[in-house]
C-alpha positions as CSV (number, residue, x, y, z in Angstrom):
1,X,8.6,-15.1,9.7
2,X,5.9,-14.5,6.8
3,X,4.8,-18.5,5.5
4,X,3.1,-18.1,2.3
5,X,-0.4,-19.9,2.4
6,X,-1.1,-19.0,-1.5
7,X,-4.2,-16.8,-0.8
8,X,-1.7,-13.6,-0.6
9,X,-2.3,-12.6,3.4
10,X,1.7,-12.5,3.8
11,X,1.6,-9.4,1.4
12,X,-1.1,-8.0,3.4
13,X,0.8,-8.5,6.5
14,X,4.0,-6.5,5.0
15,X,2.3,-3.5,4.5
16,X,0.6,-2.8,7.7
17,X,3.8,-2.8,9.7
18,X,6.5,0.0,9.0
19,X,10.4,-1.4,9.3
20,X,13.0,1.2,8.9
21,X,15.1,-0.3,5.6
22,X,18.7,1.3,5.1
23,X,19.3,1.7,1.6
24,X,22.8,1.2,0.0
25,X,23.2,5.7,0.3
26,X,22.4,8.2,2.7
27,X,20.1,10.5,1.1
28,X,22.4,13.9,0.6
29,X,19.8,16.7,0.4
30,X,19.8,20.0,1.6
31,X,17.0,21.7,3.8
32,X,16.2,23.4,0.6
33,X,16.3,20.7,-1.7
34,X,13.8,18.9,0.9
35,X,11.8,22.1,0.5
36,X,11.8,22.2,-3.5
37,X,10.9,18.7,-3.3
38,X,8.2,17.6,-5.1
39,X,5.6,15.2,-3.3
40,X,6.1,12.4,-5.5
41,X,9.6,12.4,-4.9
42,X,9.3,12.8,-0.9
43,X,6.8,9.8,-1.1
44,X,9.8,7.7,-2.8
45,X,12.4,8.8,-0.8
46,X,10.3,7.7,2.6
47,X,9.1,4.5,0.7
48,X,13.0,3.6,0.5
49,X,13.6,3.9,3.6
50,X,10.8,2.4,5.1
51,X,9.5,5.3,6.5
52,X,5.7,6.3,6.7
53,X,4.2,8.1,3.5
54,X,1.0,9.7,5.6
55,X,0.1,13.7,5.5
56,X,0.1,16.3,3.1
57,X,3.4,17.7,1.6
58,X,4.4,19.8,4.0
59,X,3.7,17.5,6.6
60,X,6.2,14.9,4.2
61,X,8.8,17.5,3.8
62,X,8.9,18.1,7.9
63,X,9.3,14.7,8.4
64,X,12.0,14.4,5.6
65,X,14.1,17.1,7.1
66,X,13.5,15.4,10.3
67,X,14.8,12.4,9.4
68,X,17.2,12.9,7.4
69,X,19.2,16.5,8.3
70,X,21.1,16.3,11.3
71,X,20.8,19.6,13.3
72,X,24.4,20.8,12.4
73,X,22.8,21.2,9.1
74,X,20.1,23.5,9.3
């Protein structure tokens, strides 16, 4: 539990520590759309889910497909 002391450390807190957050949707992307992706809309997709944002694009787009395509799909 985050107590609020009014100098602004609880927000500080919240961003050092990673907690996976399961939006409303699934994402529904193809390998390839991962691929096509561009990096501003990889870093959203992982910021929605809680997910870390670090690495170059490629590194985003591995972690993406990861995450998100179940090995049936590939």
């Amino acid at each position: 539990m985050v107590v609020s002391d009014g100098s602004g450390r609880e927000a500080q807190q919240k961003e050092r520590y990673f907690s996976f957050r399961m939006p409303l949707h699934y994402p529904r992307y193809t390998k390839a759309d991962y691929e096509a992706m561009p990096e501003w809309q990889l870093d959203r997709l992982l910021e929605q889910y809680g997910l870390p944002v670090m690495g170059g694009v490629d590194d985003k787009r591995k972690f993406a497909i990861g995450a998100f395509i179940w090995p049936s799909q590939y």
